[in-house]
N, C-alpha and C positions, 0 to 999 in steps of 0.2 A: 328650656323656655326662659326660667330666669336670666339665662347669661347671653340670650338676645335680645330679653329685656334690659337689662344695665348697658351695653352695648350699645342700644339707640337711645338711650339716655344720655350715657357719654359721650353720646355724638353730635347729640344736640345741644348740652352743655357744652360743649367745646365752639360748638357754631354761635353760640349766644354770647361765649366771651371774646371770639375775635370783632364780630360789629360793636363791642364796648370798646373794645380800644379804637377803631374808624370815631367815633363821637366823641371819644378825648381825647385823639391827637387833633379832631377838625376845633373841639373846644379851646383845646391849649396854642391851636394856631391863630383863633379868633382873639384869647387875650392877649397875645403878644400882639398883634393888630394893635388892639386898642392902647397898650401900652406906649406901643410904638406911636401913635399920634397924639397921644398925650405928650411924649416927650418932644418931640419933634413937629412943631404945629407943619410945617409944609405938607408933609406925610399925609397930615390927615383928609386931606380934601381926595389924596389919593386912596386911599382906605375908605373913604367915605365913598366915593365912586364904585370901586370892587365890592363893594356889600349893598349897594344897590341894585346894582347889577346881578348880582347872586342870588338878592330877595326877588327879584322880577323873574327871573328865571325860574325859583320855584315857584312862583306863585301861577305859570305858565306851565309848570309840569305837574301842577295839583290840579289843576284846573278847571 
C-alpha cells in the first residue's frame, strides 16, 4: 500500500512540474515580447496587437 501510495504521488508531482515549465516558458516568452518593443518602438504596435488578441480570446474561453 505505501508504494502505491508514493507512486501516485510521484505521479502527480511530476504532472505539477511539467505545467510550471508551460507558465515559464509562456512567462519568458511574454518578457522578451516586451522587451522586444521596448527596444524596437515599430515592434510594439505588433505585440500590442498579439496580446490583445490573446486577452480577447481568453476572456471568450473563460467565459
Amino acid at each position: 500500500m505505501k508504494h502505491l501510495l508514493r507512486s501516485l504521488l510521484k505521479a502527480r508531482i511530476w504532472r505539477d512540474q511539467l505545467g510550471q515549465d508551460l507558465i515559464e516558458y509562456a512567462l519568458l516568452a511574454g518578457f522578451v515580447a516586451v522587451a522586444a518593443g521596448a527596444m524596437i518602438p515599430p515592434v510594439s504596435t505588433s505585440i500590442s496587437t498579439i496580446f490583445s488578441k490573446v486577452t480577447s480570446l481568453l476572456t471568450v474561453a473563460g467565459g
